[in-house]
C-alpha positions, 0 to 999 in steps of 0.5 A, spaced: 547 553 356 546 559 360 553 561 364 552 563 372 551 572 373 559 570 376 563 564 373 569 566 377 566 567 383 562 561 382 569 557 379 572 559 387 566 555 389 566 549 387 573 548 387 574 549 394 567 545 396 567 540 390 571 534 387 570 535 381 575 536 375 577 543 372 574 541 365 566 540 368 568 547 373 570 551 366 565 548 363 559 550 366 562 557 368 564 558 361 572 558 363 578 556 360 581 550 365 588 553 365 584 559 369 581 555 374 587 550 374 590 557 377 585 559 381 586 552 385 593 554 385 592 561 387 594 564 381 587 566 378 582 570 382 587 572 389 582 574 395 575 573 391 570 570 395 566 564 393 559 564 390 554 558 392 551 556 386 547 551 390 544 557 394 542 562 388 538 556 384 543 554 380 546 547 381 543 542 385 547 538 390 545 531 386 548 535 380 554 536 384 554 528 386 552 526 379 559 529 376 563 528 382 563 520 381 562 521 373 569 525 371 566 526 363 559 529 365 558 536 364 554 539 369 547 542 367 544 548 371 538 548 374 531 550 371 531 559 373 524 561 373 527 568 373 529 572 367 536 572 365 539 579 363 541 580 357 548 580 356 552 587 353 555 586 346 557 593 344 561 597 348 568 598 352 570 592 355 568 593 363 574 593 368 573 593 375 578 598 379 582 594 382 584 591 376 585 598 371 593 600 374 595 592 371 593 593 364 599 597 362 603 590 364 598 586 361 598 590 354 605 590 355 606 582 356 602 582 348 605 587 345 612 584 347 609 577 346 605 577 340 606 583 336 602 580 330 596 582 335 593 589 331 591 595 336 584 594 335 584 587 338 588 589 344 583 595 345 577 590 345 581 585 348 584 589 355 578 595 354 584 600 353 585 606 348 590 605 342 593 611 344 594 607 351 598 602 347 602 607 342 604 610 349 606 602 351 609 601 345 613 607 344 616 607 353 612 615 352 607 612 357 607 616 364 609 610 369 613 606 364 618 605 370 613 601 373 610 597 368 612 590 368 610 585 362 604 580 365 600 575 363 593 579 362 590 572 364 593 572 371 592 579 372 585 577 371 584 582 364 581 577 360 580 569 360 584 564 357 580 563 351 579 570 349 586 571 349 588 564 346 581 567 340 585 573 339 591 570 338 589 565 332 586 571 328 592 575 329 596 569 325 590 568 320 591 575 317 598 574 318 599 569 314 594 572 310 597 578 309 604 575 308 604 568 306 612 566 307 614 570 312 608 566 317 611 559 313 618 562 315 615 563 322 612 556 323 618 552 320 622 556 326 616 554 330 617 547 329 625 546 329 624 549 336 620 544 339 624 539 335 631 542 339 634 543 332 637 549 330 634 554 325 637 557 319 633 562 315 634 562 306 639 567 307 644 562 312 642 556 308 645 560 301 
C-alpha cells in the first residue's frame, strides 16, 4: 500500500481530527503505533503542523467514517491519478536541521543501551559518520558535556520499527557469533522479568 508523501505530518492529523485507533492511523502512514500513541501524548512530533489527507486526495471522509465505526479496519487510500515518486534506496539517511544537534544524544542512548549494535547499523540508522560514533564512544566528542542518552524515537531520528529492525539483527549476528554468551544473556533476561536473581556459571560453581 502506497504511504502519505508525509506519514507523521498526515498522523498529527488524523489523531487530532479522528477517532480512529493508533493501529489503523500507524497502518495507513507506515508508523509504529508507540510513535503515534506519542504524538497523541505530545511526546512525537512537538510543533508539527497537521496534514489534511482529505484535502490532497488521499483519504476520503467516507473512509474515515467507515473505520471510525470498525476499529479492526485498516484504511485504504484514495485512488491518485498523479505519479507517485520514486522513493530514495541509497545514500545517507536525510535529517532535517532542526534535528541534527539531537543525534549525538540519540547515538548515545544506543550505544549505552545496546551495545551489540554495529557502527555500521547506527550509521544507516542515525544518518551519521563512524567517526561521529567512535567520538561518542570514546567522550572525545567536542560537546560531550552537553550530550544526554535519548531515545532516538522520541527525539524524532528514526521510527520505532526501524529501531526495533535494527535491533533484532543485531542480536541475530550476535548470538550468531557468539552462541553461550547470547544464552547467557537471554536466561538473564528471563530471570529478570520473572523477579528472580541471576547468577552466572561461575556463581553457581
Amino acid at each position: 500500500m502506497s504511504r502519505p508523501l508525509m506519514p507523521k505530518a498526515t498522523a498529527v492529523w488524523l489523531v487530532e481530527n479522528t477517532s480512529l485507533t493508533f493501529d489503523q492511523i500507524a497502518h495507513f502512514c507506515g508508523l509504529h503505533p508507540l510513535e503515534v500513541q506519542g504524538i497523541a501524548d505530545g511526546e512525537v512530533a512537538t510543533g508539527m503542523k497537521g496534514l489534511d489527507p482529505i484535502a490532497n486526495g488521499q483519504l476520503t471522509q467516507e473512509e474515515i467514517n467507515r473505520c471510525q465505526g470498525d476499529p479492526k479496519a485498516r484504511l485504504r487510500a484514495a485512488k491518485q491519478d498523479l505519479p507517485q515518486p520514486v522513493s530514495r534506496s541509497k545514500g545517507p539517511k536525510y535529517t532535517p536541521v532542526a534535528k541534527r544537534q539531537d543525534k549525538p544524544d540519540g547515538i548515545a542512548w544506543i550505544v549505552r543501551n545496546h551495545p551489540e549494535v554495529k557502527d555500521p547499523q547506527i550509521c544507516k540508522l542515525i544518518g551519521t559518520t563512524k567517526n561521529t560514533i567512535q567520538a561518542i564512544r570514546e567522550r572525545t566528542h567536542w560537546n560531550t558535556a552537553n550530550i544526554r542518552p535519548r531515545d532516538p524515537v522520541l527525539l524524532g531520528l528514526c521510527s520505532q520499527s526501524e529501531l526495533n529492525a535494527v535491533i533484532e539483527a543485531a542480536q541475530r549476528q550476535r548470538a550468531k557469533e557468539n552462541p553461550q554468551a547470547e544464552a547467557a544473556r537471554v536466561e538473564q533476561a528471563e530471570a529478570e522479568a520473572a523477579g528472580e536473581p541471576f547468577r552466572s556459571d561461575d556463581e553457581w560453581s
